[in-house]
C-alpha positions in Angstrom: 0.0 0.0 0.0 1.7 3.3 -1.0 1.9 6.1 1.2 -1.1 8.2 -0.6 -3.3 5.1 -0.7 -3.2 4.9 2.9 -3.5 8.5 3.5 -6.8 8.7 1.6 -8.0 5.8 3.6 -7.4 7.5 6.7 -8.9 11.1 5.8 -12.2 8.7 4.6 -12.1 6.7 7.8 -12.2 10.6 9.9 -14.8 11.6 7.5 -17.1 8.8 7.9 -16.6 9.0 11.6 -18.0 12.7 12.0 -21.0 11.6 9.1 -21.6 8.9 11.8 -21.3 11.9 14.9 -23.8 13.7 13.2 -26.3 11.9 12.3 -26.2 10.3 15.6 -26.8 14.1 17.5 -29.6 14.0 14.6 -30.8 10.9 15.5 -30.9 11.9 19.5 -32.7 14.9 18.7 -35.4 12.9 16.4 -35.5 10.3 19.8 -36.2 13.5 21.8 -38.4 14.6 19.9 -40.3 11.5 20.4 -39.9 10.8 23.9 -41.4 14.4 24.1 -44.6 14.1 22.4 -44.7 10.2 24.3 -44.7 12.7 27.9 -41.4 11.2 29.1 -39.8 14.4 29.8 -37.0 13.2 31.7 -35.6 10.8 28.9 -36.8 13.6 26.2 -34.5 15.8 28.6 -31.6 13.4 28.3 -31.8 12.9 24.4 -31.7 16.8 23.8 -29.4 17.6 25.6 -26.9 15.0 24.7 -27.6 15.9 20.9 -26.8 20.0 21.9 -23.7 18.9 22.9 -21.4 18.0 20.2 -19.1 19.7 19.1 -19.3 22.6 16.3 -18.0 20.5 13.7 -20.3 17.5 13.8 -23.2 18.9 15.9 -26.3 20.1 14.9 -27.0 22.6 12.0 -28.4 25.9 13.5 -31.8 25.3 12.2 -31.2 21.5 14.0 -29.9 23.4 17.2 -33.3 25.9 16.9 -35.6 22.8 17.5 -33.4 21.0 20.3 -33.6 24.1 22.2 -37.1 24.2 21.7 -38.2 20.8 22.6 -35.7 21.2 25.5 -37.3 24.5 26.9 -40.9 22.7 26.4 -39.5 19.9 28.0 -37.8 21.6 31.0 -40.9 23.7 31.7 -43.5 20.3 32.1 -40.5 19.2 34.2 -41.0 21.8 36.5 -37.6 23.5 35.8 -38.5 26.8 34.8 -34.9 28.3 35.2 -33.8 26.1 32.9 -36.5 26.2 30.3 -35.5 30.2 30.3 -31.6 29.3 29.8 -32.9 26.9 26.7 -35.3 29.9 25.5 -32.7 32.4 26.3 -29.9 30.5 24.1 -32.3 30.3 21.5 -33.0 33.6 21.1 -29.1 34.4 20.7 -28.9 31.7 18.2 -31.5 33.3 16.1 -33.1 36.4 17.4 -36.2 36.2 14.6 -37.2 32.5 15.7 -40.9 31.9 16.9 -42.2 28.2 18.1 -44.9 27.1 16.3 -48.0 27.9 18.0 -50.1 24.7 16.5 -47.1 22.5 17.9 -46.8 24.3 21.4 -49.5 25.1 23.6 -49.7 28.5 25.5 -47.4 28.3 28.4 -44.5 27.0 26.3 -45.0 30.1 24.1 -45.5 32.7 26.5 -42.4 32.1 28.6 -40.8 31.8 25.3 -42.4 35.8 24.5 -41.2 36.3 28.2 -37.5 35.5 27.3 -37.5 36.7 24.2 -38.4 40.6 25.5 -36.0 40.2 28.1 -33.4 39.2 26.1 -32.0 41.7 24.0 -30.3 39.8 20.9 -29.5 41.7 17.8 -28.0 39.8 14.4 -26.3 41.4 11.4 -27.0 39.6 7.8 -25.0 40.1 4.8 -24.9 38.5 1.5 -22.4 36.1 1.4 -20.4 37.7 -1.0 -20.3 41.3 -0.2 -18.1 44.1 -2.0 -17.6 47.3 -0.8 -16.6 50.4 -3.7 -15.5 53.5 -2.4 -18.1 56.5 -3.0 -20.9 54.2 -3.0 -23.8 55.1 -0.7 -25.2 51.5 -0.8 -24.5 48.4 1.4 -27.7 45.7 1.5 -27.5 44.3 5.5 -30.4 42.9 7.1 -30.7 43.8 10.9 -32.9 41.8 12.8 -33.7 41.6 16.4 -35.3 39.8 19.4 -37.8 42.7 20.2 -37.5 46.3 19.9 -34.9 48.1 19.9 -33.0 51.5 19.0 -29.3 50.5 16.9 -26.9 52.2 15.7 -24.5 50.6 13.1 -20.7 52.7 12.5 -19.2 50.8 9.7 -15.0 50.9 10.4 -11.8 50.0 8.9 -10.0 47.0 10.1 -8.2 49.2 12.4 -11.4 50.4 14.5 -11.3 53.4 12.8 -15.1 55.0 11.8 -15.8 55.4 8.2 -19.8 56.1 8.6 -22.3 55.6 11.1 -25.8 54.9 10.7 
């Protein structure tokens, strides 16, 4: 076996081995999921939590993350752990500060404490295109600004130095 073969066969084996990571924190949340909706909150509990906590690289995609937290809130509130259902809400929220549960999935008290933390928490994200290109002497830069709740925000565009160019 020449030195290249075996080196591709390694990179494949790591590569399978975080496909395998991730679809397992996939499959806990789906058992979660489950386990919820079956009223066994303390193994739905379990199962969420475990799949929240892999690692970045073969953990959950955000919009994966987005429904462990909010199974895990729901769940943690019919546990009676309300502080911890607000940590689950309040992580949520800084994860994606436009995010509502679904109202036909969740009854009322899982989506008022969720409107509770969500006014408390003050969570502001910035999005840009992908590929963005500033020109000098242009006037126009497309950014999306979007926030938990209300708020007053003031944007100063800067150099990489920190130095202000325009604020807004």
């Amino acid at each position: 076996m020449t030195r290249a073969t075996l080196v591709l066969a390694l990179s494949l084996l790591v590569c399978a081995a975080r496909v395998s990571r991730a679809q397992s924190a996939s499959e806990l949340l789906r058992q979660g999921v489950q386990a919820y909706q079956a009223l066994e909150y303390d193994a739905a509990a379990a199962l969420l939590e475990r799949s929240l906590r892999r690692d970045s690289v073969t953990g959950l995609a955000d919009s994966l993350q987005t429904r462990a937290l909010t199974y895990l809130a729901a769940t943690e509130l019919f546990r009676g752990q309300r502080d911890s259902a607000v940590a689950a809400f309040r992580q949520l929220v800084l994860l994606n500060p436009r995010y509502r549960p679904d109202e036909l999935i969740f009854p009322p008290q899982v989506t008022n404490l969720f409107q509770e933390v969500r006014r408390a928490t003050r969570a502001i994200a910035v999005a840009v295109p992908p590929v963005t290109e500033l020109r000098a002497r242009l006037d126009r830069f497309k950014a999306r600004v979007l926030a938990s709740s209300l708020a007053d925000v003031t944007v100063t565009l800067a150099r990489e130095d920190g130095t202000p160019v325009l604020q807004l």
